[in-house]
C-alpha positions, -999 to +999 in steps of 0.1 A: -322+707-448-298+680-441-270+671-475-277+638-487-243+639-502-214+661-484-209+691-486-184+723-483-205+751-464-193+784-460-204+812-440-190+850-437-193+862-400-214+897-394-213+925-375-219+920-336-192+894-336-165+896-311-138+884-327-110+859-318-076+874-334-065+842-343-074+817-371-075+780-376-079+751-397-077+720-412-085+695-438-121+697-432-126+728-412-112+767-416-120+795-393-104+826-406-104+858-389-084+891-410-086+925-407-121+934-418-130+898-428-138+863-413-153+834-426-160+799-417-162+770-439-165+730-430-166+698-450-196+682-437-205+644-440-248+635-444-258+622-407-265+591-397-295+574-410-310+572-374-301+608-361-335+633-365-335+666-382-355+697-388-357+719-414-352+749-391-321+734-384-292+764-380-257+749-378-249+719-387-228+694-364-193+703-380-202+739-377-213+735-339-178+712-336-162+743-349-179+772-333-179+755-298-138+751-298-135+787-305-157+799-277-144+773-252-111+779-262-104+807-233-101+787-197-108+816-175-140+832-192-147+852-161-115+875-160-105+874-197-142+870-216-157+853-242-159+853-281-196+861-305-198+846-338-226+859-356-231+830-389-237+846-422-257+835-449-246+799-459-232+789-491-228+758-506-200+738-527-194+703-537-171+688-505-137+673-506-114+707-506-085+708-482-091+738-463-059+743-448-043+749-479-036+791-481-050+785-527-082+768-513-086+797-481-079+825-504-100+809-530-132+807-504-126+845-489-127+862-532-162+842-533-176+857-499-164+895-507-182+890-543-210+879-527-211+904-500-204+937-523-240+929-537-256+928-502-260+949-473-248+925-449-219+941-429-189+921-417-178+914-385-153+937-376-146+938-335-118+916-316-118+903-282-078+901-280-061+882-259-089+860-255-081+820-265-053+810-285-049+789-319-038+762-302-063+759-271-090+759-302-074+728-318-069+708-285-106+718-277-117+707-311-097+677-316-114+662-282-153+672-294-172+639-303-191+653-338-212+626-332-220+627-296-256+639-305-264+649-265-231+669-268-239+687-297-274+695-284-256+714-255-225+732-276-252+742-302-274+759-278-245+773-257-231+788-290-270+803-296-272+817-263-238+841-265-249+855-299-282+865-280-265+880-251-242+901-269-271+916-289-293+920-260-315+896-259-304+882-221-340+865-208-347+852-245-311+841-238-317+824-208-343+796-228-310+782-246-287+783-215-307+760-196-316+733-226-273+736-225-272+729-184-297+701-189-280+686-217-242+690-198-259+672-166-276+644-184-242+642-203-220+636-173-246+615-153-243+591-182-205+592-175-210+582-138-232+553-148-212+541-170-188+543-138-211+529-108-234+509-126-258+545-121-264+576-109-289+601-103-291+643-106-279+640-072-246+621-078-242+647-108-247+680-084-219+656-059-193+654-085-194+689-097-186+701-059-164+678-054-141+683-087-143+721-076-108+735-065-123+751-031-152+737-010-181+748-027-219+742-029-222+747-066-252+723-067-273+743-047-267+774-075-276+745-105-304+736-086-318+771-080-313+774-116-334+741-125-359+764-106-356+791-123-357+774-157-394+755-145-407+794-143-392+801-175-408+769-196-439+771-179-452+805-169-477+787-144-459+761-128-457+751-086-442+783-077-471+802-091-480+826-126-447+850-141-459+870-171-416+870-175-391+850-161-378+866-127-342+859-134-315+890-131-296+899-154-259+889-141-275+851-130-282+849-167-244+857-172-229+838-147-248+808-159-232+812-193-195+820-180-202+785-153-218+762-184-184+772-203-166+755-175-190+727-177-182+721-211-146+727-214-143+699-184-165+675-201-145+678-228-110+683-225-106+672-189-098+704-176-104+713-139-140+730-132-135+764-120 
């Protein structure tokens, strides 16, 4: 459930993590990753009075914020790969810490081991080296709009999806991925509205092949996708009845490593690749 007051929430990261081998942080947000240990812990504000919410809510929107610059924080996903963060159980204090101090940090990681030596949970112990860097994170994070709900939507889901194709899931995987495409394409047809007065799916699939470095047709991959995300939703739909969702294995993938382009451009700017 949703503070009514904020809140400091802190979460250790488990096994089946892949791990950056950097840390970060600030006054209202900490990601720490150590030798045997990582943690995560934000400062997070009540939302606004008109924003909906669930109970079965996972992360909250400073913990997507947070979560999101990490795994966006490599440009070239396809040669160097991707981080996992696997959330812990969550934990709650009163708000208003400064979590880049190294007293409050320190103070934050004795409370997770105590709490961990009386559970079975196992930490996340594997790195993805030379993935990302501390300071691609921050530039990342500094240009997410926490209150962007649309964005959040798509980061949030985009987060969900990597945990479940590290672990295996891939076609369960595939459900988030493409609530993360729709919410990216909605996101930058807005944009070119707000541009030409308006725009359509088509003007979206124009500008993402023509802010390509090569010639590409890109839109006819994210419209094959749309297709394959109709037989996913709804097992009887115009192309016919799937008991599963027909999709391979590497399309699954290559949506994932193509949305993180998606997202890093919408957000910091960057070329598409």
């Amino acid at each position: 459930m949703w503070p009514w007051e904020p809140e400091l929430r802190i979460r250790p990261i488990l096994e089946g993590s892949l791990l950056p081998d950097f840390s970060i942080s600030g006054p209202d947000f900490a990601f720490i990753s150590v030798p045997g240990s990582a943690w995560s812990a934000v400062n997070e504000t009540p939302i606004s009075e008109d924003w909906e919410w669930g109970e079965a809510v996972g992360m909250s929107p400073a913990e997507i914020r947070l979560y999101a610059a990490l795994l966006l924080s490599e440009p070239n996903p396809w040669e160097k790969g991707q981080f996992t963060l696997v959330p812990g159980p969550l934990f709650f204090e009163e708000a208003g810490a400064d979590l880049s101090l190294p007293s409050v940090q320190a103070d934050v990681s004795q409370r997770i081991d105590t709490h961990l030596s009386a559970t079975d949970l196992r930490r996340a112990r594997e790195v993805n080296g030379g993935v990302g860097s501390a300071d691609e994170a921050l530039r990342v994070y500094d240009q997410i709009d926490g209150e962007d709900q649309l964005l959040l939507a798509g980061l949030g889901r985009l987060i969900q999806a990597q945990r479940l194709l590290v672990t295996g899931w891939t076609e369960d995987a595939a459900l988030p991925l493409f609530i993360a495409m729709g919410a990216s394409f909605e996101f930058v047809r807005l944009w070119l509205e707000e541009q030409r007065g308006s725009a359509s799916m088509e003007d979206v699939y124009e500008y993402i092949d023509g802010n390509l470095p090569e010639e590409s047709e890109s839109s006819e991959w994210f419209k094959w996708m749309y297709e394959e995300r109709v037989v996913a939703v709804h097992p009887a739909n115009r192309f016919g009845e799937f008991w599963t969702s027909p999709m391979m294995n590497g399309q699954i993938f290559e949506l994932r490593r193509s949305l993180h382009s998606v997202y890093r451009h919408i957000i910091t700017d960057d070329p598409l690749r």
